[in-house]
C-alpha positions as CSV (number, residue, x, y, z in Angstrom):
1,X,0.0,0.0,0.0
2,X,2.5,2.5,0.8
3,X,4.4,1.4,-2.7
4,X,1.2,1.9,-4.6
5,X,0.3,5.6,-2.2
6,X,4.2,6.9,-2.8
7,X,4.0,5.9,-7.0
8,X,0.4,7.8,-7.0
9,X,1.9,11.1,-5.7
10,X,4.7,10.7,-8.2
11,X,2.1,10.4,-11.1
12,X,0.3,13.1,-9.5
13,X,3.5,15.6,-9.1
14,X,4.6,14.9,-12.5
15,X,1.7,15.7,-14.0
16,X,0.9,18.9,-11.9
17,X,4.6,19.8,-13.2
18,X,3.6,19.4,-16.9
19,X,0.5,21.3,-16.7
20,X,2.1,23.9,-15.2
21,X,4.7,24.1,-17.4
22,X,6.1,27.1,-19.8
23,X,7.3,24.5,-22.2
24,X,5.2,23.0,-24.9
25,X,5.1,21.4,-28.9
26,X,1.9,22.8,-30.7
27,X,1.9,20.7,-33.6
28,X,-0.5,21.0,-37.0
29,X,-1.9,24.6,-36.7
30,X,-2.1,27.3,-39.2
31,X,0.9,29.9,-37.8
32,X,0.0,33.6,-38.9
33,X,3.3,35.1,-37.5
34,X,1.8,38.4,-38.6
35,X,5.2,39.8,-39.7
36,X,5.2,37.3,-43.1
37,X,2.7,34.5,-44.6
38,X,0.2,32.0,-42.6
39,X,2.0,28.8,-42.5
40,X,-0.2,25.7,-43.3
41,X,0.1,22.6,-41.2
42,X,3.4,24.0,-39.0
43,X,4.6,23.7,-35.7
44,X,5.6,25.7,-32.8
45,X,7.9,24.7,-30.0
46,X,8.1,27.1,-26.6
47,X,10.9,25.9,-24.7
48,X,11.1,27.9,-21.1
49,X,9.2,30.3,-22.5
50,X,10.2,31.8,-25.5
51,X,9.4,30.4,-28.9
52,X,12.7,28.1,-30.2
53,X,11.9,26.6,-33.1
54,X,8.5,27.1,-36.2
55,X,8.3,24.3,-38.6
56,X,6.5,21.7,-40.0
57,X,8.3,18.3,-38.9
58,X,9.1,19.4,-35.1
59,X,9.6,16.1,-33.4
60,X,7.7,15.3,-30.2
61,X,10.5,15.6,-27.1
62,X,10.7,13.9,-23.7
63,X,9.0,15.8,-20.9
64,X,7.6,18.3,-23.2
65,X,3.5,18.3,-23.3
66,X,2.2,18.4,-27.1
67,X,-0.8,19.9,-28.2
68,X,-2.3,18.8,-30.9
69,X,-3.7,22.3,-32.8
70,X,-4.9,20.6,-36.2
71,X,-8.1,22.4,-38.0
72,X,-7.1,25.6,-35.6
73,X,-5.1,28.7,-36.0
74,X,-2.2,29.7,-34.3
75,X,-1.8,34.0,-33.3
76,X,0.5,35.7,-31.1
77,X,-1.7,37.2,-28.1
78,X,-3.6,40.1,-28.9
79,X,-2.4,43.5,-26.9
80,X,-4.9,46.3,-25.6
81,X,-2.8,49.4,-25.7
82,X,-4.3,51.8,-23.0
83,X,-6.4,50.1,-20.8
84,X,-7.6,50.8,-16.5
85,X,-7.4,46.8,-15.8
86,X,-5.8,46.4,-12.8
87,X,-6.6,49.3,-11.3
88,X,-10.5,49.7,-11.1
89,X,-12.7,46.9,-10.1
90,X,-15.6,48.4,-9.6
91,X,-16.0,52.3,-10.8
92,X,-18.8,52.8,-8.6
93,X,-16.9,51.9,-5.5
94,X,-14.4,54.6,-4.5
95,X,-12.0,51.8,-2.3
96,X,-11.8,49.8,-5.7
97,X,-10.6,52.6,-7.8
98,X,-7.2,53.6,-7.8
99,X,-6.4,55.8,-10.3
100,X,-6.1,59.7,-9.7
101,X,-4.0,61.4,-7.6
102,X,-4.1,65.5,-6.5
103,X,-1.7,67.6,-8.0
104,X,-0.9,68.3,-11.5
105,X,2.3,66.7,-12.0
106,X,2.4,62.9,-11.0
107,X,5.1,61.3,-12.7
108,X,6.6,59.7,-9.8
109,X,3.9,57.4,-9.7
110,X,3.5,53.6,-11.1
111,X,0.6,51.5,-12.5
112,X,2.7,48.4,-11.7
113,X,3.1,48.6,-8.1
114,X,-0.5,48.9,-7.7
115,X,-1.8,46.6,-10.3
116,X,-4.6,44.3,-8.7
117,X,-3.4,40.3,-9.6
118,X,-6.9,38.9,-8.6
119,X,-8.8,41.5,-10.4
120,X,-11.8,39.8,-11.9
121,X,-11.1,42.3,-15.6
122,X,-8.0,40.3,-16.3
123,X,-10.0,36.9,-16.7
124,X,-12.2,38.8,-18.6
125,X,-10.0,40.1,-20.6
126,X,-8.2,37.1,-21.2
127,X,-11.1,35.5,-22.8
128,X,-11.5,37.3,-25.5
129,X,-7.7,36.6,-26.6
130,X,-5.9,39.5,-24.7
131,X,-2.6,38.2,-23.5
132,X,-1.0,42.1,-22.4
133,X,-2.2,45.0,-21.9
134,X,-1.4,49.1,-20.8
135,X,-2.3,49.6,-17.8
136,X,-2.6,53.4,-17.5
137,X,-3.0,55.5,-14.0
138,X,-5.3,58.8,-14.6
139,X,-9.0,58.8,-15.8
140,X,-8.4,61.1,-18.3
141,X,-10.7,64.0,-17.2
142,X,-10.2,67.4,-18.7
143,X,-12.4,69.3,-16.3
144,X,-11.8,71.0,-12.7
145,X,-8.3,71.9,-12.8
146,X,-7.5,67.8,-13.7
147,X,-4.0,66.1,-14.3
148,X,-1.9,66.8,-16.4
149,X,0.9,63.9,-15.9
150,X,-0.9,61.3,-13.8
151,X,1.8,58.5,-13.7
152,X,3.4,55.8,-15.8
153,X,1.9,53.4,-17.6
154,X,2.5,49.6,-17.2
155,X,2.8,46.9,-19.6
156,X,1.5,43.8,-17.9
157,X,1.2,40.0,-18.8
158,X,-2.6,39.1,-17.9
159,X,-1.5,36.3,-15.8
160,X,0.6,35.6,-12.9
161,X,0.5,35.7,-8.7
162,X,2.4,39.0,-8.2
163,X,2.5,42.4,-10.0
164,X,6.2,41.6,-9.9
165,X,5.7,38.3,-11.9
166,X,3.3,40.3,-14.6
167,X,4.9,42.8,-15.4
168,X,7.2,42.9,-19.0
169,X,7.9,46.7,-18.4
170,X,6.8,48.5,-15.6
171,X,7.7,52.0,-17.3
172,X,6.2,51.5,-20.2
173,X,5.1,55.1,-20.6
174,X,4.5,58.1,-19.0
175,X,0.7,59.4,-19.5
176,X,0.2,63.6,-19.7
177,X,-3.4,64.8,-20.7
178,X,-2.3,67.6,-22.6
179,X,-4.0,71.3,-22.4
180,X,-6.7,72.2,-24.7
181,X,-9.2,75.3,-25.0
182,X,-12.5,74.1,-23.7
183,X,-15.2,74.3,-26.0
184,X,-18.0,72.2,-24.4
185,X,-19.6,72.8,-21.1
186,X,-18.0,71.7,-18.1
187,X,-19.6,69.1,-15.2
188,X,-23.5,71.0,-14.7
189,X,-22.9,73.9,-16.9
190,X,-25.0,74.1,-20.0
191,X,-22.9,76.5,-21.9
192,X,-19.1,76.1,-22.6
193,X,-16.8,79.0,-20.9
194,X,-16.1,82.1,-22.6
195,X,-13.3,82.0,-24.7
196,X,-11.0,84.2,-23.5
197,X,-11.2,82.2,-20.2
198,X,-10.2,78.9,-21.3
199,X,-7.8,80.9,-23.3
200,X,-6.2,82.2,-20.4
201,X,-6.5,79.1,-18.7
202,X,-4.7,76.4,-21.7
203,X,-1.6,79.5,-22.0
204,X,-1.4,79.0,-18.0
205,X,-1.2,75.2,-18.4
206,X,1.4,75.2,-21.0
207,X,3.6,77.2,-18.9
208,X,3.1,75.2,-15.5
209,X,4.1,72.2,-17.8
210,X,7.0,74.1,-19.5
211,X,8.5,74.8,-15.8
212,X,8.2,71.4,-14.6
213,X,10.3,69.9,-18.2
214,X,12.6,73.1,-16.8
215,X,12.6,72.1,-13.3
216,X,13.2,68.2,-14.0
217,X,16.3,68.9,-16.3
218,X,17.7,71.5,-13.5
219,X,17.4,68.3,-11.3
220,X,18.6,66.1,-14.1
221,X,21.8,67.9,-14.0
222,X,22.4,68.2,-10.7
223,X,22.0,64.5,-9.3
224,X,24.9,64.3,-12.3
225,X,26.8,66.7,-10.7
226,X,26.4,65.2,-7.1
227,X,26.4,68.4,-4.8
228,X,27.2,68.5,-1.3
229,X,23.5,70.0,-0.8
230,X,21.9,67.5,-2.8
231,X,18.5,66.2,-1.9
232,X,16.8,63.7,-4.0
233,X,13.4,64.4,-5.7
234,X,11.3,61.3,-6.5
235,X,9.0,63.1,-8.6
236,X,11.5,65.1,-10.6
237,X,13.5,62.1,-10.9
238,X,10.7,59.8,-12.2
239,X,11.0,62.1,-15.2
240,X,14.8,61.5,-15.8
241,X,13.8,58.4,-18.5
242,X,11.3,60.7,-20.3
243,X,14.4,63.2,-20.9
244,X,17.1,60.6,-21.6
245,X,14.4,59.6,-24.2
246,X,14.0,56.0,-22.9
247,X,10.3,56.5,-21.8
248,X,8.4,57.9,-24.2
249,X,5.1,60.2,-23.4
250,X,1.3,59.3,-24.5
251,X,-0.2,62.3,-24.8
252,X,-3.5,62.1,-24.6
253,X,-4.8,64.7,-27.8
254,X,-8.3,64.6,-29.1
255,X,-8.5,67.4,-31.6
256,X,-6.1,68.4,-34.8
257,X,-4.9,71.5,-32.7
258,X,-3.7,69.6,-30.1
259,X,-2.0,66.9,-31.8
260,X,-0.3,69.8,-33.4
261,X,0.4,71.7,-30.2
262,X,1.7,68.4,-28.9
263,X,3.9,68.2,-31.4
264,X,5.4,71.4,-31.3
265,X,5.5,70.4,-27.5
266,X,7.4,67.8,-28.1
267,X,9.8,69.2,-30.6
268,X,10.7,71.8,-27.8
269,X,11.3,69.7,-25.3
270,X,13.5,66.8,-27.3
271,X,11.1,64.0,-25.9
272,X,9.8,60.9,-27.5
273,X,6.2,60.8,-27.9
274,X,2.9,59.4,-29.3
275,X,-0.7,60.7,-29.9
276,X,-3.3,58.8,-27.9
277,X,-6.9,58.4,-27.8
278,X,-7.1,61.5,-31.0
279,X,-10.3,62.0,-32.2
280,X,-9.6,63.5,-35.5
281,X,-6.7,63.7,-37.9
282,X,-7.1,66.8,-39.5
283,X,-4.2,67.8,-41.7
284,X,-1.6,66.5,-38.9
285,X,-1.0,63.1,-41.0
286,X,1.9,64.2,-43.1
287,X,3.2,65.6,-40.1
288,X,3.3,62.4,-37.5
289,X,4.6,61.0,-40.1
290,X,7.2,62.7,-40.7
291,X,8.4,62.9,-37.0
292,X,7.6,59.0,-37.0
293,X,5.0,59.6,-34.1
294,X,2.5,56.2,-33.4
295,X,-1.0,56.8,-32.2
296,X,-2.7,54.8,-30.1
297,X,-6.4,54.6,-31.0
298,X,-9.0,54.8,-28.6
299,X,-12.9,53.0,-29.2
300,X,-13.6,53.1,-32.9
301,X,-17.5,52.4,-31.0
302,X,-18.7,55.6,-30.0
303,X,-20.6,58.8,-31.0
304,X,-18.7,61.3,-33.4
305,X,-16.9,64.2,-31.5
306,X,-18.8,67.0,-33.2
307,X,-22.8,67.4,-34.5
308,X,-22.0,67.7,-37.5
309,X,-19.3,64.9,-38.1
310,X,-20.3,62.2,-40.4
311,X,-21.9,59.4,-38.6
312,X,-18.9,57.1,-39.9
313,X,-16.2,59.2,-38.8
314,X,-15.0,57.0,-35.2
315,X,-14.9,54.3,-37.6
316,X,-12.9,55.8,-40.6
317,X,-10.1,57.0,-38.2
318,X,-7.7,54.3,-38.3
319,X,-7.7,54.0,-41.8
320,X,-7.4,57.9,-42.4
321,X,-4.1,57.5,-39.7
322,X,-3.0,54.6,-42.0
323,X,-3.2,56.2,-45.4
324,X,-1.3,59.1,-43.8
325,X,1.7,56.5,-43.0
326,X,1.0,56.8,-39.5
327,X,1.7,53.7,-37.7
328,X,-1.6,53.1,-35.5
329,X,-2.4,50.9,-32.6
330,X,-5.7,50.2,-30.2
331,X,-6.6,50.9,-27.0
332,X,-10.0,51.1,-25.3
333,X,-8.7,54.1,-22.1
334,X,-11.3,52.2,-19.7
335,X,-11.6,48.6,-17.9
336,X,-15.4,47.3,-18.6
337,X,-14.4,47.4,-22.4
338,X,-11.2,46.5,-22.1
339,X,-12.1,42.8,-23.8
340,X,-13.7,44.5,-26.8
341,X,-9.9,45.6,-28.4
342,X,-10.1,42.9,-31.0
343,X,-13.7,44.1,-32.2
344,X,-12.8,47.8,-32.4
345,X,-10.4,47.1,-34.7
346,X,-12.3,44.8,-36.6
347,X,-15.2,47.5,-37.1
348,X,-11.8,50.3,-38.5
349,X,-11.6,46.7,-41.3
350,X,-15.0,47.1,-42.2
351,X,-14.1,50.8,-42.6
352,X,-11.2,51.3,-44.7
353,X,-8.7,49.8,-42.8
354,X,-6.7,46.7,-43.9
355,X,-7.3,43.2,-42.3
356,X,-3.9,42.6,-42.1
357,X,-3.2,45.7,-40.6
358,X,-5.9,45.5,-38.5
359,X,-4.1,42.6,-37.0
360,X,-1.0,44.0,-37.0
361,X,-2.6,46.8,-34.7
362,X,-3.5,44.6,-32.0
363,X,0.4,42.5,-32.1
364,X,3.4,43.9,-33.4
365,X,2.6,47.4,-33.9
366,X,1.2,47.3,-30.7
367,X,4.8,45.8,-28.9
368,X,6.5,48.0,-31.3
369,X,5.2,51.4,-30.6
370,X,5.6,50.0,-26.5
371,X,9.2,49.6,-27.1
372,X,8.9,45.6,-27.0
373,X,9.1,44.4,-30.4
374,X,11.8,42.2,-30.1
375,X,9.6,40.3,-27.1
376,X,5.9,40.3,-27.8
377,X,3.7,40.7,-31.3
378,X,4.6,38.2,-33.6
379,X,5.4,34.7,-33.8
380,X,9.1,34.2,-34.2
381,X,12.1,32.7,-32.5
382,X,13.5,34.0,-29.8
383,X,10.0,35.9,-28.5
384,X,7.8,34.9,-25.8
385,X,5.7,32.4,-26.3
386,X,2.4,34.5,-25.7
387,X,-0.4,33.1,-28.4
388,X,-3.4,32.0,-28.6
389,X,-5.4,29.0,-30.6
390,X,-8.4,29.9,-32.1
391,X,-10.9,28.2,-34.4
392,X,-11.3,31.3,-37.1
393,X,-10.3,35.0,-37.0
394,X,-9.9,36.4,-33.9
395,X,-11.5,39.5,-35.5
396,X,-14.8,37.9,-35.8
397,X,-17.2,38.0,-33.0
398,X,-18.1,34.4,-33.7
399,X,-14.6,32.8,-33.4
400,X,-13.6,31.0,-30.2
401,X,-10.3,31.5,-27.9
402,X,-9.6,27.5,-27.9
403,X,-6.8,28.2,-25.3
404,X,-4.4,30.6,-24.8
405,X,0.2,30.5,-23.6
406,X,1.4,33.3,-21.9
407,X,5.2,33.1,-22.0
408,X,4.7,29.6,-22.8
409,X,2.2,28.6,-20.0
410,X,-1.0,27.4,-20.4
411,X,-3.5,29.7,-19.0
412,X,-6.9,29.8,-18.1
413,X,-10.0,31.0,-19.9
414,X,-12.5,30.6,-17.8
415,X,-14.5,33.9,-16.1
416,X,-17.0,35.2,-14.3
């Protein structure tokens, strides 16, 4: 009995330590690597978690589970760009939301170290094919005085027991809600402000963040220099990355001014940026282009900005950015939406913009514009093994996530 009791745990530990493993062999699937051709009846093996070899006559190996993928479709993980998850579980519960803090400059602070690992959004999420997402600190309010850097955003893994253990780059970017002239009423007004007042108030704003770029490169220069009277400043030194152009800025930009403005911001202050959540393009095309700024997209499914737009015009967006040469990403800037990524870029397909690039918006441009290109977006070797098996396109609302690797590991699919 106590042969038989010791050889049952043995069975039982070996196969916990398989199905928990970040090594697998999925054989027979159709690869769409995104960055070439699909690849009919192919193979992928994931050793420790990064893909190591794509080809059609992979032999099985010892100790290495093998999933057998034939009739389905092998994608990398699909990536929501700007995202609250992790931060907000319920919005209607103040102790659940933690995203704003006071003061106009924030930079010091980090989505990562309080991302939520049990937050019921990232099984969610996961479900619909979302391996990664931004997750952004701010809620993006332009009204009472608001933000105007609220943090750094975090790239996080949707699975895993510790923020620690999630996150593939904590400093992922550094989100600033750029001035603009008010032209709609504020929170229980029914008319906008008068103009010279939001005037007045956007020139103020653009000087307060002028002084602080000022103030952080004074400090930049002295923690170089090493003083006797030196005192270290967290929040000025959270910005040190942004300057050294290592972190670049979103900057959150609805209208064609202030994607221009942001620009010009930006060619001022020597800083990497890109456009996010616009809501027009305006004649700014040629000019992101040329200064190779991304955009990240916000919800292609919403009302226009203006009365008198055309009804089309959220949907026309990404391929208007696209034409222009703008390389374009999506993001949904919220949590309860956060699984829809993959059908907001499907509706910019049915809209102008190209399948393929519609894919490519949700993978590699995606990891590319987040500075991790040479980790996440595509299936090829040497990347981590974040993809998912599906049973069509994972643009269409009637495919199924069959299962889903992050960094090689089986993961669950299975919400509330």
């Amino acid at each position: 009995r106590l042969f038989w009791a010791s050889a049952c745990v043995c069975i039982w530990g070996v196969a916990a330590l398989a199905a928990d493993s970040n090594s697998v062999l999925i054989r027979n699937a159709t690869v769409h690597p995104v960055t070439g051709p699909e690849i009919q009846n192919s193979s992928v093996l994931i050793l420790d978690g990064r893909i190591a070899e794509i080809g059609p006559k992979l032999a099985p190996r010892a100790g290495i589970r093998m999933v057998d993928a034939r009739g389905l479709h092998l994608y990398p993980g699909l990536i929501n760009a700007a995202t609250n998850v992790g931060l907000v579980e319920i919005q209607a519960l103040r102790d659940t939301v933690d995203l704003d803090e006071v003061g106009l400059f924030n930079p010091e602070l980090r989505a990562a170290s309080v991302f939520n690992p049990s937050s019921e959004h990232i099984e969610v999420t996961r479900a619909a094919g979302i391996t990664s997402v931004i997750s952004l600190p701010g809620s993006g309010g332009r009204h009472g005085g608001g933000i105007l850097i609220s943090g750094q955003g975090a790239l996080m893994h949707l699975d895993g027991w510790t923020w620690e253990e999630m996150a593939v780059k904590p400093g992922a970017v550094m989100d600033l809600l750029f001035p603009e002239i008010d032209t709609e009423p504020r929170p229980g007004s029914v008319t906008p402000p008068p103009y010279k007042e939001s005037q007045r108030e956007y020139t103020e704003r653009l000087r307060e963040l002028s002084e602080f770029f000022e103030q952080a490169r004074r400090y930049q220069k002295a923690m170089t220099a090493r003083a006797p009277d030196f005192r270290r400043d967290l929040r000025l030194e959270a910005m040190i990355p942004v300057l050294e152009g290592l972190e670049p800025i979103a900057i959150r930009a609805e209208r064609e001014r202030s994607i221009r403005d942001a620009v010009a911001f930006a060619d001022q202050e020597k800083v990497k940026i890109i456009i996010a959540d616009p809501r027009e393009i305006g004649g700014t095309g040629p000019l992101l282009k040329e200064r190779h700024i991304p955009v990240i997209l916000g919800r292609a499914f919403q009302l226009p900005m203006r009365d008198d737009d055309p009804y089309d015009a959220p949907y026309t967006l990404a391929a208007q950015f696209y034409r222009a040469g703008v390389k374009v990403c999506f993001g949904t800037f919220d949590v309860q939406f956060a699984r829809n990524v993959g059908f907001e870029a499907a509706q910019a397909s049915a809209f102008g913009l190209p399948r393929d690039e519609a894919l490519k918006a949700l993978t590699i441009n995606s990891a590319e514009i987040l500075g991790v290109g040479d980790r996440l977006g595509s299936i090829e070797k040497g990347k981590l093994g974040d993809l998912i098996l599906t049973d069509g396109d994972p643009l269409e609302a009637r495919t199924n996530i069959r299962q889903m690797f992050i960094a090689g590991r089986e993961v669950s699919l299975e919400s509330r």
